[in-house]
KEGU-808086 format. One record per residue (C-alpha): residue number from 1; x, y, z. Coordinates in nm, 2 decimals, m for minus. Each point is the difference from the previous one (the first is absolute). Example, Ala and Ser with C-alpha at 12.3 -4.5 7.8 and 13.67 -1.06 7.14 Angstrom:
<pts>
+-----+--------+--------+--------+
: num :     px :     py :     pz :
+-----+--------+--------+--------+
:   1 :   1.23 :  m0.45 :   0.78 :
:   2 :   0.14 :   0.34 :  m0.07 :
+-----+--------+--------+--------+
</pts>
This chain:
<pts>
+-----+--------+--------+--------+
: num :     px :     py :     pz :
+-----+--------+--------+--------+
:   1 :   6.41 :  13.39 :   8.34 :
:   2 :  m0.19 :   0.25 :   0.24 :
:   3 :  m0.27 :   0.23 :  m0.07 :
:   4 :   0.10 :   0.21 :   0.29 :
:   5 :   0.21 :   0.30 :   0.05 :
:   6 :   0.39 :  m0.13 :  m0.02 :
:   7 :   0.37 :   0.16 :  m0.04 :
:   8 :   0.13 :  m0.06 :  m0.35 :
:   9 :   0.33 :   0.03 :   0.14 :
:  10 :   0.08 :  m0.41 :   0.00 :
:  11 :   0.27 :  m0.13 :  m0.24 :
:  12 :  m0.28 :  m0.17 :  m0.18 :
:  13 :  m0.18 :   0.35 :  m0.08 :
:  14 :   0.12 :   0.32 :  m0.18 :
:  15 :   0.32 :  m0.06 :   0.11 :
:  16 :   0.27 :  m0.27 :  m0.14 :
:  17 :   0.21 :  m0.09 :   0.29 :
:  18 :   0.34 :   0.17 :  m0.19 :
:  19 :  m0.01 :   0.32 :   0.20 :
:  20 :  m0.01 :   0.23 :  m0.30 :
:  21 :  m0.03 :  m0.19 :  m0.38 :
:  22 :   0.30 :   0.07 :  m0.18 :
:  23 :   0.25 :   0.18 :   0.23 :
:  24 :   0.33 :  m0.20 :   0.08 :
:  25 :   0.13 :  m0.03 :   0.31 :
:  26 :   0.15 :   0.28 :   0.17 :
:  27 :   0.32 :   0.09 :  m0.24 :
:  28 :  m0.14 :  m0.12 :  m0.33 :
:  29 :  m0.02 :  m0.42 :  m0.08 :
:  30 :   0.24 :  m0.17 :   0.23 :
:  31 :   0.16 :  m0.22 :  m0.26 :
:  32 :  m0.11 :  m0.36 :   0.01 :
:  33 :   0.19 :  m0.32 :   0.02 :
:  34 :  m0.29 :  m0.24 :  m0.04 :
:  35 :  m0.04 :  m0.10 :  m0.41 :
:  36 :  m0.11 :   0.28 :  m0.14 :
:  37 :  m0.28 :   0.15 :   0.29 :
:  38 :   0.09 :   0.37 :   0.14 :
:  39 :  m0.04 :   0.10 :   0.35 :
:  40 :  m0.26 :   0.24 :  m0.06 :
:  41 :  m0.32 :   0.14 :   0.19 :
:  42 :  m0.29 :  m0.09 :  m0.27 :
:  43 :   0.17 :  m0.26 :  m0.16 :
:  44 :  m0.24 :  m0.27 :  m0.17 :
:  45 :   0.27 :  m0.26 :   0.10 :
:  46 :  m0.13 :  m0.30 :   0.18 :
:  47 :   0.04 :   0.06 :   0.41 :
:  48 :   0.24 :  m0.30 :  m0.04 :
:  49 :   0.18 :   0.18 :  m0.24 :
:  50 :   0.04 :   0.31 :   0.14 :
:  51 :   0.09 :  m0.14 :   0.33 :
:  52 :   0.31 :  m0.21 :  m0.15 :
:  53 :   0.09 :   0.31 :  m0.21 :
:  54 :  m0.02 :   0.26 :   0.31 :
:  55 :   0.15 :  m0.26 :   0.22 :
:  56 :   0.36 :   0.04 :  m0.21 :
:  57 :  m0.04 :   0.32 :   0.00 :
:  58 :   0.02 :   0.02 :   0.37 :
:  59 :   0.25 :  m0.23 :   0.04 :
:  60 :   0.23 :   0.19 :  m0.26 :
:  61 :   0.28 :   0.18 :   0.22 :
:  62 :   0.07 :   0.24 :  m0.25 :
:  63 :  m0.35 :   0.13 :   0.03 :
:  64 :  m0.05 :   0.28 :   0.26 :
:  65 :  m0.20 :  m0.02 :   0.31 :
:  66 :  m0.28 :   0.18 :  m0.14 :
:  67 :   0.00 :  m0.19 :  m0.30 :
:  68 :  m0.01 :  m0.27 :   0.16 :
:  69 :  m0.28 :   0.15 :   0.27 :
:  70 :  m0.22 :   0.09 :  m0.35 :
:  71 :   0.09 :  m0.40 :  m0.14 :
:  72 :  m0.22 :  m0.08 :   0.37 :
:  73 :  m0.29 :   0.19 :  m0.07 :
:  74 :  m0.06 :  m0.16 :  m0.36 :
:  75 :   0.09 :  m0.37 :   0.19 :
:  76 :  m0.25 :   0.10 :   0.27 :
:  77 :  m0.23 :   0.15 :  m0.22 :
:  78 :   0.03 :  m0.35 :  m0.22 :
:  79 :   0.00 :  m0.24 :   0.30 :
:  80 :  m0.35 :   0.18 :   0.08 :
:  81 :  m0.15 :  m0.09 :  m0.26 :
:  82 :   0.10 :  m0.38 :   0.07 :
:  83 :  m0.24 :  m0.23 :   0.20 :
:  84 :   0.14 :   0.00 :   0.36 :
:  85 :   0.31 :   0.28 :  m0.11 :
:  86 :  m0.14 :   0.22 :   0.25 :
:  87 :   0.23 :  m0.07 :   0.31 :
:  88 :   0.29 :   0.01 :  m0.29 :
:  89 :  m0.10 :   0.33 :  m0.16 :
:  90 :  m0.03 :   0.19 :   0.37 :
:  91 :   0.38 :  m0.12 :   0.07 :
:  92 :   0.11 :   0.13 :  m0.35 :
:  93 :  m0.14 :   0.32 :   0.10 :
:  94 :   0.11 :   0.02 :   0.33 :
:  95 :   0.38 :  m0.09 :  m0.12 :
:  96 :  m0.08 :   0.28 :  m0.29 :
:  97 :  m0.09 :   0.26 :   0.24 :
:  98 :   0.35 :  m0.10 :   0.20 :
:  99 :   0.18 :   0.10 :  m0.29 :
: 100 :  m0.10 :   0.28 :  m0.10 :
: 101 :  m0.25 :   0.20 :   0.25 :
: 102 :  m0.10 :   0.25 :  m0.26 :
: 103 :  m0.14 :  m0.28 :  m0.23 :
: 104 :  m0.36 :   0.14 :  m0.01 :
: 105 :  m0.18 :  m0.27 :  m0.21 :
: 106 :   0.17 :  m0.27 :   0.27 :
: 107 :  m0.22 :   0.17 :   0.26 :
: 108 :  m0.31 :   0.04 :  m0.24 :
: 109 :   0.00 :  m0.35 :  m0.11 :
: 110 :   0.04 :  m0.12 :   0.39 :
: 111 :  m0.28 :   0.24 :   0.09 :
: 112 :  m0.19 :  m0.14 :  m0.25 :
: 113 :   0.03 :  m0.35 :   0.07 :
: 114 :  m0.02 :   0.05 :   0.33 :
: 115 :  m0.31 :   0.16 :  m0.02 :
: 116 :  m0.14 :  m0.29 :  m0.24 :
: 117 :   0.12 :  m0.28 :   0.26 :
: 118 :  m0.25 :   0.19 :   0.28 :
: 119 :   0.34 :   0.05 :   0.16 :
: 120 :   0.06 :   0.28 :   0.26 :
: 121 :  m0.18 :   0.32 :  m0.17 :
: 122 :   0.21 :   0.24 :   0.22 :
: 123 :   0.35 :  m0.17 :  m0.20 :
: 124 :  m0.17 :   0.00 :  m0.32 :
: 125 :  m0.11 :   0.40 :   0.07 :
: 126 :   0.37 :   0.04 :   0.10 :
: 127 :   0.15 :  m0.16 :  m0.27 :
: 128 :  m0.20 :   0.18 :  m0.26 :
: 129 :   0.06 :   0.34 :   0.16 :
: 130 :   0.35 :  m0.06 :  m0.02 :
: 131 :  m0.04 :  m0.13 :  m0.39 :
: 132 :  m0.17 :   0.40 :  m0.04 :
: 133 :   0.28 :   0.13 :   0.22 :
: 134 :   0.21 :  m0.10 :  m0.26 :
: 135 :  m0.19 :   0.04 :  m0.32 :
: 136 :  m0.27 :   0.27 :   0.08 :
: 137 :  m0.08 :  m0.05 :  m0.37 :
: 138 :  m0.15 :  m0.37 :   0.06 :
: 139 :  m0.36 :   0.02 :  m0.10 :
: 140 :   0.02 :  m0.36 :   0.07 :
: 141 :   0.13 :   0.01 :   0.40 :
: 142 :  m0.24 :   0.28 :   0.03 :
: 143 :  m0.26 :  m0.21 :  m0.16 :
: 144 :   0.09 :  m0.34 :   0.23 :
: 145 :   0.01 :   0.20 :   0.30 :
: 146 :  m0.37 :   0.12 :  m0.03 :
: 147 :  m0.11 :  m0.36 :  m0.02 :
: 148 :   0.14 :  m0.08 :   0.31 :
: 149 :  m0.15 :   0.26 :   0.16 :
: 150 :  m0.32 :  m0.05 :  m0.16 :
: 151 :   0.04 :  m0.34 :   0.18 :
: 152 :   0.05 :   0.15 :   0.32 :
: 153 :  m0.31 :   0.24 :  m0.08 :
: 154 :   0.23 :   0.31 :  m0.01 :
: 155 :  m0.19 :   0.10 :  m0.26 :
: 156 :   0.12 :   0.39 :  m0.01 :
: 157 :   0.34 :  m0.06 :  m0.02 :
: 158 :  m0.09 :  m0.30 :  m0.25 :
: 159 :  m0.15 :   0.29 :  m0.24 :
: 160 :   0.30 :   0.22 :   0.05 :
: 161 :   0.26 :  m0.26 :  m0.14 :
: 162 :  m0.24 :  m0.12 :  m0.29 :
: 163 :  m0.07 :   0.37 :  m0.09 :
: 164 :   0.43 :   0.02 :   0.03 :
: 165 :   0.00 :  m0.31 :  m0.24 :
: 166 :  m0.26 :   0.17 :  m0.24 :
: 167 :   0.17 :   0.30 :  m0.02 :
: 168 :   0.34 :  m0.15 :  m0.06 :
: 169 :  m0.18 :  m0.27 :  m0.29 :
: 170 :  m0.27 :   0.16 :  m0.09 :
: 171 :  m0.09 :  m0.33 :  m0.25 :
: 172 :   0.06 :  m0.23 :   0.36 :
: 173 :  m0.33 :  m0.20 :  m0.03 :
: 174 :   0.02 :  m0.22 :   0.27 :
: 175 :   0.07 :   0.34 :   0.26 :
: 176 :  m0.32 :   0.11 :  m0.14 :
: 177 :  m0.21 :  m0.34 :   0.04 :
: 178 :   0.21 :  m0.04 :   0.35 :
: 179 :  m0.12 :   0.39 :   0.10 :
: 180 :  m0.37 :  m0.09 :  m0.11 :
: 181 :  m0.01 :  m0.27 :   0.28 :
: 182 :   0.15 :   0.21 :   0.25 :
: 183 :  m0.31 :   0.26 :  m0.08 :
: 184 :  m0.25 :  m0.30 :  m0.01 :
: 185 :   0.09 :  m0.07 :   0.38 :
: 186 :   0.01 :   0.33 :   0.11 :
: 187 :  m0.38 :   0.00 :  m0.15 :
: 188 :   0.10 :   0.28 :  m0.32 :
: 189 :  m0.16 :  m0.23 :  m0.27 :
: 190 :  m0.01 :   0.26 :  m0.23 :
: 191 :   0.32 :   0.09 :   0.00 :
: 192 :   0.09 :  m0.40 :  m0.02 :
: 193 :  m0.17 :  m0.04 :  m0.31 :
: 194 :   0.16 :   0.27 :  m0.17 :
: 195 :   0.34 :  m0.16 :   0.11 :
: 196 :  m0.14 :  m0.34 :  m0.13 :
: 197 :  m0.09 :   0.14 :  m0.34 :
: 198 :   0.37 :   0.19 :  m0.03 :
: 199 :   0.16 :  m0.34 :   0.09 :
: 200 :  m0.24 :  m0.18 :  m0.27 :
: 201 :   0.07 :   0.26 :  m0.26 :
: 202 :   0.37 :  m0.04 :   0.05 :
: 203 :  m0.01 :  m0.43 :   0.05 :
: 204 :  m0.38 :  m0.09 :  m0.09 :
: 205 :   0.17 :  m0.41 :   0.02 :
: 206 :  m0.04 :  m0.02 :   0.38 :
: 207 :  m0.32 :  m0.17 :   0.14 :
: 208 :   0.06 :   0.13 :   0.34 :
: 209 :  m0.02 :   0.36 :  m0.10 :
: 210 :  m0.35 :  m0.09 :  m0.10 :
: 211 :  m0.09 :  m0.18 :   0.26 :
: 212 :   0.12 :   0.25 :   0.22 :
: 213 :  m0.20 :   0.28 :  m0.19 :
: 214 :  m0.31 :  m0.22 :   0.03 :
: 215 :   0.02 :  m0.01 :   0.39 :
: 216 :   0.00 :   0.37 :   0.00 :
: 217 :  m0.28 :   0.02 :  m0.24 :
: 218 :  m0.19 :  m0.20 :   0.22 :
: 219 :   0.11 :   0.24 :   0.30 :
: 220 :  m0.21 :   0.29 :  m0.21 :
: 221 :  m0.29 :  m0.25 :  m0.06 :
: 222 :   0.03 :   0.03 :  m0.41 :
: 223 :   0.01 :  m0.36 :  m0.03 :
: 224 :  m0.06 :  m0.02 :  m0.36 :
: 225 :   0.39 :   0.09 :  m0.01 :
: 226 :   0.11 :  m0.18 :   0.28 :
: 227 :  m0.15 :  m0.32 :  m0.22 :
: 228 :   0.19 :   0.10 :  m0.29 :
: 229 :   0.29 :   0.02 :   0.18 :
: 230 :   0.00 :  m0.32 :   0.14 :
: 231 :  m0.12 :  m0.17 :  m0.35 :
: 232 :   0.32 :   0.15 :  m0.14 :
: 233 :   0.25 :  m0.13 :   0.27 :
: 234 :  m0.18 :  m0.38 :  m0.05 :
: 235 :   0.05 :   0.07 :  m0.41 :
: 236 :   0.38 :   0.12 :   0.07 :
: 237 :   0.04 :  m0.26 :   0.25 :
: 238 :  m0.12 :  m0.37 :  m0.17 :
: 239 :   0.13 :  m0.18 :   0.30 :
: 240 :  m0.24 :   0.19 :   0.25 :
: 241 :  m0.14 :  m0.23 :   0.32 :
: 242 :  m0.20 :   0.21 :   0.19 :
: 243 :  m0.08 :   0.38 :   0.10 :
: 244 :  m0.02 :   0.17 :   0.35 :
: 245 :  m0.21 :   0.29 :   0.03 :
: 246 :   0.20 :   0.17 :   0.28 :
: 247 :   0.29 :   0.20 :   0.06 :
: 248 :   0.30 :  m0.11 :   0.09 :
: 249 :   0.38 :   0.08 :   0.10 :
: 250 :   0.28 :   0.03 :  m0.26 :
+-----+--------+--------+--------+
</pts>
């Protein structure tokens, strides 16, 4: 754990890895032929579950090929989540996107992980853009976009897709954490810690946000706060090590 200025985007942040909690895949629950596991987008199925269950339902004949192209994304998304499913998960997605080009959470998903591998940043930016192609109603592709190009220091068109993502979920906590470091780099502390208190407000469970905040604090010199901040991250976060004092990439 960091006490320096970091994305939240990571699977191990705001976000699960399931690209939205709750949806299905793309026509509604491709029917499962594993035991009783549905392949489903935010299933709380075991990876190894899901995988078996999505894997039928791919293989089914009867099932069209965009059933079938949805059944990949919840595999990939699954195999993701598995130590070393990686490689796998990218080859679902590519074979998803085969089947059905207009699959927009196929290219938001391989954007994303991608982007999370410290793959190519120009096909993760491409692959996203195409996901918002698709769905312009995606506060989350508009949201994964700006961190990669808050990676890439792109930090105006980073604010323009998390102030998209804001105004398409306005509740989106992580946009709002992810927004405040883009300000923090581009030296507008204030307006960082008011993005860091929004995304508390709406998750207060996340040390980073604090930790996050605290850097900024510091920025302004009101290191009574910036203290706090840090305190609260090491109470939220038992399993602390250590604490850097400066800024960092996402």
């Amino acid at each position: 754990m960091h006490a320096f200025v970091h994305s939240m985007s990571s699977r191990s942040s705001y976000r699960a890895l399931w690209l939205a909690a709750g949806l299905v895949v793309a026509l509604g629950a491709v029917p499962a032929f594993a035991a009783d596991t549905e392949c489903a987008l935010g299933s709380k199925a075991a990876p190894s579950e899901l995988i078996s269950a999505c894997t039928a339902a791919i293989e089914q004949a009867a099932n069209s090929p965009r059933d079938q192209s949805a059944a990949l994304v919840t595999r990939a998304d699954a195999h993701a989540r598995t130590s070393g499913g990686l490689t796998q998960a990218l080859k679902d997605l590519d074979r998803a996107i085969a089947l059905d080009g207009r699959n927009a959470r196929a290219y938001r998903l391989r954007g994303d992980l991608v982007r999370e591998a410290g793959g190519d940043a120009g096909k993760a930016t491409a692959d996203l853009s195409m996901a918002i192609s698709l769905d312009p109603n995606d506060a989350e592709a508009f949201e994964l976009r700006g961190v990669v190009y808050t990676g890439q220091r792109r930090l105006d068109r980073a604010l323009a897709d998390y102030d998209q993502a804001i105004r398409l979920k306005p509740d989106y906590a992580q946009a709002y954490a992810d927004r405040g470091v883009a300000f923090y780099l581009r030296g507008d502390n204030e307006k960082a810690v008011r993005d860091y208190d929004e995304a508390i407000r709406l998750d207060p469970d996340r040390p980073r946000t604090f930790t996050n905040r605290g850097a900024a604090y510091k920025k302004l010199g009101d290191m009574d706060k910036a203290l706090a901040d840090d305190s609260e991250a090491i109470r939220k976060c038992r399993n602390i090590t250590t604490i850097a004092v400066s800024p960092t990439l996402p």
